[in-house]
N, C-alpha and C positions, 0 to 999 in steps of 0.2 A: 504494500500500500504506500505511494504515494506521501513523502513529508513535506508537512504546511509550508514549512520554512522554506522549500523549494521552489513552490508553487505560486507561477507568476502572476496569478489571477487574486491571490491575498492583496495585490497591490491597488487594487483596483476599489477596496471596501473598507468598513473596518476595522478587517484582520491587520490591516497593515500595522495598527497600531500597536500589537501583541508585542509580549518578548518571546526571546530563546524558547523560554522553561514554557509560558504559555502556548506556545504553537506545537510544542512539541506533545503538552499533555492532548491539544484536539490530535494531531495525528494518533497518538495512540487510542483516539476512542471514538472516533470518526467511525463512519460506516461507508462506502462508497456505493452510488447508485446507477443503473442504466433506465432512464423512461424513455419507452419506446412512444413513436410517436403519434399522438390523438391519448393518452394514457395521463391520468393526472397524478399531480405532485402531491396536492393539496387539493382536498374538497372542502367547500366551504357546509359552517356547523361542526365541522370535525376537530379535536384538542389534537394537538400534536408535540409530541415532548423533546423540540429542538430547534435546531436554526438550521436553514438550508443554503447552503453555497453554490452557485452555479458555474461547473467546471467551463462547461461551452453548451452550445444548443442555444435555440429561441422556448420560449414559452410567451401564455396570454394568462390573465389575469379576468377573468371573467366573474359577471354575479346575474344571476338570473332576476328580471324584474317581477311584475305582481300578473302578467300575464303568462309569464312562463317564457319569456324571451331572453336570447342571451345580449347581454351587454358587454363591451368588451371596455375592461375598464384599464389597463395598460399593459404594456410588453415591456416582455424580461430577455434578457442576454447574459451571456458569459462574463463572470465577474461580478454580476448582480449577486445579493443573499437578499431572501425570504422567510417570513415566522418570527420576526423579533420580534413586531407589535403583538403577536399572541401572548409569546414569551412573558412580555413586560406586562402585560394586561392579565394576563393569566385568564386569558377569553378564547374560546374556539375561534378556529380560521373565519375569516370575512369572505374570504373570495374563493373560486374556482382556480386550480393553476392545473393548467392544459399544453404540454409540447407541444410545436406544431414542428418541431422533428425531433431527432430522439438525443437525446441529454446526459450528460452527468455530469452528477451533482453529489455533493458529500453533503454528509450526516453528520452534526455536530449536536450531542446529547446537551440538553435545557440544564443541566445540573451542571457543567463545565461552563457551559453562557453564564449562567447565574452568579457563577460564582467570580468569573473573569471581569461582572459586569463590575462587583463590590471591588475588587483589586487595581482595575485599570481605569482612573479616571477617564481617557480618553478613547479608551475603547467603548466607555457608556456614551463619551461627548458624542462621538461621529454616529452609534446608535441611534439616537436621541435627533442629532441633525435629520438621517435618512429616514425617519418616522417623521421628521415635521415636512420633510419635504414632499414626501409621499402626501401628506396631508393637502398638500399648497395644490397640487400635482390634482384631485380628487377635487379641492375646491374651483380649480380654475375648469375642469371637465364640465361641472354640475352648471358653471356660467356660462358655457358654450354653447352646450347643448338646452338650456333654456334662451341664450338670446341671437347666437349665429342659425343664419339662413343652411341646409343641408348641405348646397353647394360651398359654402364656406369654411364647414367644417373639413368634408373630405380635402379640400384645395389643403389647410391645415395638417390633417392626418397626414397625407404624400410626405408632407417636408418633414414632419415628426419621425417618421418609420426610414426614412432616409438617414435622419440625425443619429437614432436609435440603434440600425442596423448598418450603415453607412451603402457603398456597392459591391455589387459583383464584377466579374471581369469582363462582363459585356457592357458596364452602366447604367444593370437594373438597380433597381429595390432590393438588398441582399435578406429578402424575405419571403417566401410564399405565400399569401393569403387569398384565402378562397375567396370568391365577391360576396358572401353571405356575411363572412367576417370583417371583411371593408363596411358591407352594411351596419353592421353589430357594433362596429366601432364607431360610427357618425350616427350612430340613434337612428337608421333609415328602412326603408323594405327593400329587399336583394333588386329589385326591377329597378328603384331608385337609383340605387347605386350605380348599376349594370346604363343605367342609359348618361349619368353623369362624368364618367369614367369614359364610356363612349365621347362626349360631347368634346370633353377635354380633349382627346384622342384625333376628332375634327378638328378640333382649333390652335392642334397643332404644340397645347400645353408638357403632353404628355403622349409616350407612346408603349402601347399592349406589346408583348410580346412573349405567347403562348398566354401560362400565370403570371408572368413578372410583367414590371410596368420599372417602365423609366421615364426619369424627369426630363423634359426638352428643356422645357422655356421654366426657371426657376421663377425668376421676378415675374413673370406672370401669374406665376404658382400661389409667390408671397403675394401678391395686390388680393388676388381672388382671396388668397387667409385671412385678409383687410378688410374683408369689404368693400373693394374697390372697383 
């Protein structure tokens, strides 16, 4: 298995904060995971007795609304960790986390967080940041999606999932997402989606390419994220 201290993806969260002796005790009590992928990490209502670190792979973050629809509340990558607000709340999972290809990810048991949290002030600081941002992150979605126009939002998502996943070696979107889940993510119905993503497609903003989608014209991207 794999030691923390190695592992260049600590750099990224944070572990980076850990010592020697603290990284050392998670590699030895760490669990290593493969989710295959469409397979969840995390179901939301469910406790979970740890922190999860995401070695590589994408995931979504999903929460079903009061009609039974999924909403896609944000995307995960390599270097991300998830479970600390359970942790710290000592509240079951909030959301749905769903590969959308297959992952690993290590297993860091809740009694070594806990206790890491009481010893390392600044491993609780940067905790404590990525929970309030997260939060900032959920407040600014909830304003979106009550005051951006549908087109608005997708133009938006594009640049997001770009930022998020950066490209591939053709200059797509280094991500796959189905048009059900573009819709899921702009609050929209797949037809919506399917004919907006179209339009852009027309005008030259954006172009399909099989499932991937790459960005043409950015500043037209960002005006249309405006409002403009």
């Amino acid at each position: 298995m794999a030691d923390c201290s190695h592992c260049i993806i600590k750099s990224f969260n944070a572990i980076k904060t850990l010592t020697k002796e603290e990284l050392q005790k998670f590699s030895e009590h760490k669990t290593s995971l493969i989710i295959r992928k469409g397979e969840n990490l995390m179901t939301e209502g469910n406790a979970i007795n740890g922190l999860y670190c995401i070695k590589d792979g994408k995931c979504k973050l999903t929460k079903l609304n009061t009609n039974g629809k999924e909403q896609i509340i944000k995307f995960i990558k390599g270097g991300d960790i998830l479970g600390q607000r359970s942790i710290l709340s000592d509240e079951p999972v909030g959301l749905n986390c769903t590969a959308l290809e297959d992952m690993r990810v290590c297993f860091i048991p809740k009694g070594d967080i806990l206790e890491t949290i009481k010893e390392n002030s600044q491993f609780s600081l940067n905790l404590m940041k990525n929970i309030s941002h997260q939060l900032n992150e959920a407040n600014t979605l909830v304003s979106q999606m009550a005051q951006k126009p549908v087109k608005d939002r997708l133009a938006e998502t594009l640049l997001n999932l770009e930022e998020i996943f950066g490209q591939d070696n053709e200059g797509c979107i280094d991500v796959i997402l189905t048009r059900e889940e573009i819709a899921n993510t702009i609050g929209t119905a797949t037809e919506s989606a399917i004919r907006l993503l179209s339009n852009l497609k027309k005008d030259g903003v954006i172009d399909l390419i099989s499932k991937k989608i790459k960005i043409i014209n950015k500043n037209a991207l960002k005006n249309l994220s405006q409002g403009y």
